[in-house]
Each structure stands twice: as C-alpha cells, then as structure tokens.
N, C-alpha and C positions, 0 to 999 in steps of 0.2 A: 139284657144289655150285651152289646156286641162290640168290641175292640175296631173301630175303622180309622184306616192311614187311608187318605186324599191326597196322593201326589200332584202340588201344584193349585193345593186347596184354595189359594186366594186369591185365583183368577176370574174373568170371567164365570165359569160353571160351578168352581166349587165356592164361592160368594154366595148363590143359593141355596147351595146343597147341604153346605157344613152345618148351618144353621136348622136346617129340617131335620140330620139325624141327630144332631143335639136334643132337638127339642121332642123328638121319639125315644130320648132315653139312652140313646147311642154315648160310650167315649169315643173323643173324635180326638186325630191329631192332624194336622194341616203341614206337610212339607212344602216350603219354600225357601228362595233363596237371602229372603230377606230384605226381598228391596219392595215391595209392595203392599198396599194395602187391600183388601176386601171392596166391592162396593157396593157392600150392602152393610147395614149397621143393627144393632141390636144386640138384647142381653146375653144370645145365645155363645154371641162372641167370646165373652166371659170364659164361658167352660171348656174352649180349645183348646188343645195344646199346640203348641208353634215350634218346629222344630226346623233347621235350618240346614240345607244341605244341596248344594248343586249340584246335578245331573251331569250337567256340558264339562265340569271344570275336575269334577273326583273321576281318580282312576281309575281305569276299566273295571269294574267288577266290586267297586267298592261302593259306590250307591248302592245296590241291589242288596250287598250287605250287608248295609245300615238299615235297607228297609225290613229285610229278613229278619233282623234283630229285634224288631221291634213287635212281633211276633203277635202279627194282628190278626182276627178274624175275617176281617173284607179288609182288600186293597184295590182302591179305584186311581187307576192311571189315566192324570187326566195330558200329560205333557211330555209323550211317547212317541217319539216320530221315526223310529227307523227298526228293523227287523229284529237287529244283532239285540237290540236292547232289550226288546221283548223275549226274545231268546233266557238274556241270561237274569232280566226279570222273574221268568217260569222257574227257570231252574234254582233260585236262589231261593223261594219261595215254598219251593218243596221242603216236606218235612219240618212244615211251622204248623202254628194253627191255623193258618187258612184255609176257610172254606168255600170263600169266593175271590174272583180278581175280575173286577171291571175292566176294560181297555176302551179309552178313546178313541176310535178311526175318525170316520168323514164320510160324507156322500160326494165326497173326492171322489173317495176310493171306485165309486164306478166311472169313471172317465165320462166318456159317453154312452149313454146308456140306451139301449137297442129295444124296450118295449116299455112302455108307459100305463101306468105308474110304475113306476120301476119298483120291483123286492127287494129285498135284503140279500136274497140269497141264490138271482139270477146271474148270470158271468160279470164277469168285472174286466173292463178294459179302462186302467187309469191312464192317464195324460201325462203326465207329470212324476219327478220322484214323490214329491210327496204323498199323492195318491199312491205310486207305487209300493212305497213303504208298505204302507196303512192297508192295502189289501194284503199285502204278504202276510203285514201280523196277524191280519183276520185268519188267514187261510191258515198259518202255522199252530193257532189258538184251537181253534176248531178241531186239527189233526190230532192236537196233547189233547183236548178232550175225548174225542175219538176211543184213540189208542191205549189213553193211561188216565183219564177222569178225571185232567185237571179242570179245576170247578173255575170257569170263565164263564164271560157275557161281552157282547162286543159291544157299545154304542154309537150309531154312525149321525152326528150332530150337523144341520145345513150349517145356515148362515147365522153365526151365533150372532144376537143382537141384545140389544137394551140401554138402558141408560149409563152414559160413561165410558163408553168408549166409541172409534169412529165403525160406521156399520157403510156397509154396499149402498152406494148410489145408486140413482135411474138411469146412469152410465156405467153400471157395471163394475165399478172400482168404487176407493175408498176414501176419493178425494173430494172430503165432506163441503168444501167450498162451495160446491155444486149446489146445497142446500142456500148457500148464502143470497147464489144466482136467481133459485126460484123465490126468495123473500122478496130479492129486489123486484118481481117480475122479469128479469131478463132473459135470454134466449138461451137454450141450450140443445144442446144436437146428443142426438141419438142413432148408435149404431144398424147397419140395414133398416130392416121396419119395425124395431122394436119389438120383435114378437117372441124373442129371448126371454129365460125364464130367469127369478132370484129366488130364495128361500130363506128368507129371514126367518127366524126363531128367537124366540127372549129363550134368556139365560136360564131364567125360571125353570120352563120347560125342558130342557134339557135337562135342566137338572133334575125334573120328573121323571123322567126317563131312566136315572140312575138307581132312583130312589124308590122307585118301584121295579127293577129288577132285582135291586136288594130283597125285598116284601114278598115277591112272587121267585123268589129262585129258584125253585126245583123247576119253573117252569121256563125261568131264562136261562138256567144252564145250558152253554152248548148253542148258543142262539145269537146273532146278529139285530141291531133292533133300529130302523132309522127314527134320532130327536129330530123330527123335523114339523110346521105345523099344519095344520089342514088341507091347506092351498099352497101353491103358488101365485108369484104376479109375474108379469110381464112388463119389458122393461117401460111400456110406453105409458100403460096403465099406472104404473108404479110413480112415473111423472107427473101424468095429470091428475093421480091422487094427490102431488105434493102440492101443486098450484093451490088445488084447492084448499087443503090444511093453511096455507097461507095466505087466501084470500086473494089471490092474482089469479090472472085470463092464461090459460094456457099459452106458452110461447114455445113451442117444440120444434126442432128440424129434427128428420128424420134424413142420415147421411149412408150414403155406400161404404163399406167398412174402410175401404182405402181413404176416402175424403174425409172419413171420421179422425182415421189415424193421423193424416197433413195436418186436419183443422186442431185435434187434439195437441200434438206437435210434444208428448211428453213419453217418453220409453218405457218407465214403468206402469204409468197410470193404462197405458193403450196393452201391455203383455197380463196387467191385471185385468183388464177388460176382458181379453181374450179368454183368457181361462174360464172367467164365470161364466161368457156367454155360450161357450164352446160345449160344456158339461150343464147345460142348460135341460130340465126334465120337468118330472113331478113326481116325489117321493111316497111312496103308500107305507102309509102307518097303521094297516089294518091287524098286522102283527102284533104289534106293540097296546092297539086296544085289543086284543082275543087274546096275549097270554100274559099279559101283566099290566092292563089295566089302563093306559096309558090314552090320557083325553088332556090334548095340550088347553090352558087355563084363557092363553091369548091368540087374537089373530093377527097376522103377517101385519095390518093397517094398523093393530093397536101398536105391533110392537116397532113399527117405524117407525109409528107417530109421540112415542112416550120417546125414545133414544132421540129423535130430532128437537123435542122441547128442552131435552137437557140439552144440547148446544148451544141452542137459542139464549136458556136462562144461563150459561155461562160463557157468553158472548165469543164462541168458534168461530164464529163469522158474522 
C-alpha cells in the first residue's frame, strides 16, 4: 500500500482514478477546494480522504507545504498550469517520502506539431501561454530528473471528455448547443473543409494512463506519455457521425475561415475554435503501450457518443 495525494482529485481525471487506486489497495487523499463533486460514484468514495486547500488563493509557497506535509509516496498533479509552481512543487517535495510525482501537461503543449503522429518527445512549439506553461514544466521536470533523480512522469492528456461535462463540438469549441442543432436536424457550418483534427479521450483513460505509470514506474520515470485514444476525427467526419447518432440527414456547410468567423459572429466561441483547429494532428501512443501498458478502454465515437447522451438525458439542449 502506497500513501497517494491527487491534487485536484475530484475533477474530471481524478473522478476515475481515485477510485482505481483505492480499489488497488492504495490510501488516497483527494485535494480540493471544496466546491465540487466527483462524477463518478461508488463505495470506493468512502475511503478517501478530502482535504481542502486552494492553489490560486494560498500564499506563495504554502500550498506546496501543505502538500509536502502530507508526506506521500505518489503525488499526481493534476491542476498545474504554470512553471514557477512546478518549480516550487519539486522543491518542496524534496526530502519527503516521495518516490514519484505525476504532472499533468497537454498535447497543447506541442502547438503545432511538425511530423505525424506526433511523440512525446519531438520539439515542441506551443501556441499559447498555456501550452507554454506546460511544455516548460515538462522540459524543467525532465532536467530535475536528469540532473538530481527527481522520480517524475509527465502525462500529456487530449481532449478530455465523458459524461458530465461540456466536450469539443464538430466546430471545434464547446458550445454544446451545437449538439441541440444536430437533434433538430438543422444546419451548421463548419470551418474550411473540415479536415481539422479533435482528440477526444474519456476521462477513464486518462486516468489509465496515470495509473499505470504508477504500476510500471521504473519504466515511466523520466518519461513523457501522451493520454490520448487511438485515433483521431476530423471535424467533418466528427459531424456527420453526429447526425447519424441522432437519426437526421446530414445538414453541413462547409465555410472559409473568415465567413465562418462573420457567420459565427461570437469572440470567444471563433478564438476557441481557432486553437483546436490550429494544433490539429495525431497523437501516437505507441510509447505509452511498450512501456506501461497503456490500451485506452474507449474509442473517440464511444466516448462522444456516451458525454452527448448525458446532455440529452439532462436536457442541455
């Protein structure tokens, strides 16, 4: 049995995860700030502990603290978005009993990506701070282990999805309405010719990903690993899979990015677009099966298709 702290445990990822290494025998403690619930249910909930403590709002240096205090054998950071934190994460962390430290990045973190399927561990040119963050921490993670054998694992997660929260449209954002459009049958327009990629993922698997770098660690230390699943789709494809889950005729316009953006006529919904479409690829997970095992459970279609029934059954649209 192994001591693990899941910063950010009852989100999305760790909704899956707490509950798997519970049920491995694991104590688990779940930091949050208290405002949310799990969404996933079961006995395993029970045997968490829940401890309560914000990131954004405690003072420099005293989060990391609290977690160092708590003086766990795995700490998986699942809600780390910027360098300095990771920084003083590592360092606060030293000289506990940790023997591993998970970090959440992103397949942000490669911007756009220059050969396909992209690796884990080809250059990285991010788009964005966020991306930028998130490769820094990789790269800085990497170097402590390198240099001084801090015992790390990086996981770089797509488009998290599943049931219960809003997931990426077949216009590239997350303005789930979109879904309501295709129930009705009605029209909706799509950016250039659709040939942009998404990478949905259930949460599940993700959290597979964690869970078996934990299992296989001597072989994920020191390693970058993308949660992402099999495939990709394409945003056009990705459409006229939705019609048909709904039983309607395809109704697609396919728009030049500029008529996309007039017709869209919404500033966030069109910069969100952008990003996804922009860092558009195909993720190889060939890594992730050859050193820890990793065979994601769902595919991209199942895991639309389950996250768009729960809207449905609680009337989103």
């Amino acid at each position: 049995m192994m001591k693990i702290v899941i910063i950010g445990g009852y989100g999305h990822i760790g909704s899956y995860l707490a509950p798997k290494l519970v049920e491995a025998g694991h104590e688990v403690t779940c930091i949050s700030r208290g405002q949310s619930k799990p969404y996933t249910q079961g006995p395993a909930w029970r045997e968490v502990r829940r401890v309560i403590l914000d990131r954004e709002m405690s003072p420099q240096g005293s989060f990391e603290r609290e977690i160092a205090a708590l003086n766990a054998d795995v700490v998986i950071d699942l809600i780390n978005f910027s360098l300095e934190s990771t920084k003083r994460m590592a360092q606060a962390l030293k000289g506990t009993n940790l023997s591993h430290y998970l970090y959440c990045s992103s397949i942000w973190a490669h911007g756009k990506a220059t050969l396909l399927p992209a690796t884990e561990d080809q250059p990285k040119f991010p788009l964005d701070e966020y991306g930028i963050q998130k490769a820094k921490s990789e790269a800085y993670l990497h170097a402590l282990y390198r240099q001084e054998g801090f015992p790390e694992t990086v996981v770089m997660p797509g488009q998290i999805s599943g049931p219960g929260w809003a997931i990426i449209t077949p216009t590239g954002n997350a303005d789930y309405t979109t879904f309501g459009k295709i129930q009705r049958g009605e029209e909706i327009s799509i950016p250039n010719l659709g040939m942009e990629t998404l990478h949905h993922v259930h949460a599940d698997d993700v959290a597979q990903v964690f869970f078996n770098a934990i299992v296989h660690r001597k072989a994920a230390l020191g390693e970058s690993f993308h949660a992402v699943g099999a495939e990709s789709i394409t945003l056009l494809g990705y459409a006229q899979a939705m019609y048909r889950f709904f039983g309607q005729e395809e109704n697609i316009r396919l728009l030049p990015w500029d008529e996309w953006c007039a017709a869209t006529g919404d500033e966030k919904w069109i910069e969100h677009t952008y990003y996804h479409i922009a860092r558009s690829g195909t993720y190889s997970i060939e890594k992730g099966r050859r050193l820890i095992d990793y065979r994601p459970r769902h595919t991209l279609l199942e895991t639309v298709q389950q996250s768009v029934a729960y809207m449905v059954e609680h009337h989103w649209f």
